[in-house]
N, C-alpha and C positions, 0 to 999 in steps of 0.2 A: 457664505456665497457672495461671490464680489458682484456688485450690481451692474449689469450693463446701462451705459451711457447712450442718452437718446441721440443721433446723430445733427449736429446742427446746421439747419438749415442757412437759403442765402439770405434770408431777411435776417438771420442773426448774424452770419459774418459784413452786411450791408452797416448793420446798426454800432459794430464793433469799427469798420472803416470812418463812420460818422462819429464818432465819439473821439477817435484818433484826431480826425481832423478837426475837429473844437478843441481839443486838446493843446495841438500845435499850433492853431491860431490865439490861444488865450481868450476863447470869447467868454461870453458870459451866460455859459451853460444853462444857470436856473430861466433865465430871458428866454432862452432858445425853446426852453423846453415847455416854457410856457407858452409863449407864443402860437408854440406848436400846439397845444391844446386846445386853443381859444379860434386857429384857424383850423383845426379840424372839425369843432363844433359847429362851424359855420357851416362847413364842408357838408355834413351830418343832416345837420336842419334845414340845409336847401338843396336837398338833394334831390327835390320834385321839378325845381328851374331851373336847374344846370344839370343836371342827368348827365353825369362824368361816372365812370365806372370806379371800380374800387381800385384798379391800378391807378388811374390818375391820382386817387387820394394818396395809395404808396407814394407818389411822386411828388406829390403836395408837402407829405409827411419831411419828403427828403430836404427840399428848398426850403420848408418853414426853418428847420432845424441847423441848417448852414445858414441861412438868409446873410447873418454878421461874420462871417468869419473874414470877409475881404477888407474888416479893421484891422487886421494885422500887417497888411500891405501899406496902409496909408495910414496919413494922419491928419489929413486935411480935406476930409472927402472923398467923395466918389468912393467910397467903400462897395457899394451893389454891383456896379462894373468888376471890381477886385471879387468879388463873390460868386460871379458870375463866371468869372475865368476860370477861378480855382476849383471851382465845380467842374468845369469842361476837361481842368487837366488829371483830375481824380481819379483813382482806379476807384467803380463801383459795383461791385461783384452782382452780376444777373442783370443788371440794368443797360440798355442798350443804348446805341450811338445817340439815337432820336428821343430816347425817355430823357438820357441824359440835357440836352440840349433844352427841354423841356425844363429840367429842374432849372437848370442854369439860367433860363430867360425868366421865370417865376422868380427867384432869389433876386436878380438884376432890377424886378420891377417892384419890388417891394419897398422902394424909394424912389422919391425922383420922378422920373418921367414917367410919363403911361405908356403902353405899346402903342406905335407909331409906325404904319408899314412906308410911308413917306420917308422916316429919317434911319429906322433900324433896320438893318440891309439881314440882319439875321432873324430877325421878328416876322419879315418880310418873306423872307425863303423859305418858312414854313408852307406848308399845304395847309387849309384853311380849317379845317377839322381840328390840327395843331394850335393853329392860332388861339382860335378859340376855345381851346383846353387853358392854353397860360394864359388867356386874359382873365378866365374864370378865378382859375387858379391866384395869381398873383391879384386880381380883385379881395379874394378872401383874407392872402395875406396880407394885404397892406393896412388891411380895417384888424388884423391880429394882431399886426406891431403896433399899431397904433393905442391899441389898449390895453399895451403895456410898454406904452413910450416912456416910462420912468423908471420901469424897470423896478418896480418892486413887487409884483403878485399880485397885486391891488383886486383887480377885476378879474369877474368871470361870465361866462355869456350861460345864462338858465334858460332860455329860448327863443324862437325866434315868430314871428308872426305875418304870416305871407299874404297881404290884400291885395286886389285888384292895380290900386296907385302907389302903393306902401309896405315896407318891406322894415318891422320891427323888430330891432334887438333890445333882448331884455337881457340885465344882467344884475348881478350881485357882486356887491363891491364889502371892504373888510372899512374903508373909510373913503371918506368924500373923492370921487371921479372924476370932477369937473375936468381936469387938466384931460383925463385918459378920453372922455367922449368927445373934447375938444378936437384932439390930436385923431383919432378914428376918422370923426367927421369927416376930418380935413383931406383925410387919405384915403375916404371913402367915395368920392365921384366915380371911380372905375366901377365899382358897385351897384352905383347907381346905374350905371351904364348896361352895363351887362346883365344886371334882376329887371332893367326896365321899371325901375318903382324906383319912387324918393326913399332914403335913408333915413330913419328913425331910432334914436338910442334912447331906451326908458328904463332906470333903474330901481328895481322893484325890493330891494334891502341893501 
């Protein structure tokens, strides 16, 4: 009896476009993919203070996972900009004009500058509902890249602890993380901004 085949959905032909396009930018897949893990666990475990729905996290998923690819455009920076674009000029099956623009400004702020409705004239032109989705958003990924700024797997986030003033990430590391909660920290003020709580990294193995 020949089996029939399950018809595939658009988040699989979504995931098939995004692996194309890591593909053709050379990025560096195992990063991307980690990344993406480590910022959706954030996603995950603070989903009581940022109350973003599960589409947003689709959308999270998308921009964690391109975040680099706009290293293939440069070689001397401003990569998130190049990321940002190639996002915008992307065919992304299901995903719409505004989700898109959504991923693309989340990818763009995962370096660099923070959202800024004074200097970004497209950060700016969101409706503020928007706004507020990619600041969350690109908050979580920046403190993802960050803790795997070397790019080797290193770290991983075991959870997170939500106080009053203070907003704790625990994690599990394979060898010493100084450099990965350095580089977090540093990229995590947006975080702090938007949980309202100081930033706390405790490694607990």
């Amino acid at each position: 009896m020949t089996k029939t085949l399950k018809p595939r959905g658009k988040t699989d032909v979504i995931f098939d476009v995004i692996n194309t396009l890591l593909g053709n930018s050379q990025s560096d897949v195992r990063h991307a993919k980690h990344v993406t893990e480590l910022t959706l666990a954030l996603f995950n475990r603070l989903a009581e203070i940022h109350q973003i729905d599960t589409r947003g996290r689709f959308l999270l998923e998308i921009a964690a996972m391109l975040h680099d690819i706009g290293w293939s455009r440069t070689t001397n920076g401003g990569h998130h900009k190049h990321s940002r674009d190639m996002i915008l000029e992307a065919d992304l099956p299901g995903v719409t004009d505004r989700e898109k623009t959504i991923c693309a400004l989340v990818a763009r702020y995962h370096n660099k500058a923070e959202p800024d409705t004074s200097r970004h004239k497209d950060y700016a032109s969101l409706k503020k509902k928007d706004r507020r989705i990619v600041s969350w958003l690109a908050a979580m990924l920046r403190v993802g890249d960050g803790l795997d700024c070397l790019h080797t797997n290193n770290v991983n986030i075991t959870g997170c602890k939500i106080d009053k003033k203070t907003l704790t990430i625990m994690l599990a590391a394979k060898k010493n993380c100084t450099m990965e909660i350095r580089c977090a920290r540093k990229k995590g003020a947006l975080l702090e901004q938007m949980a309202k709580r100081d930033l706390v990294f405790r490694q607990c193995s």
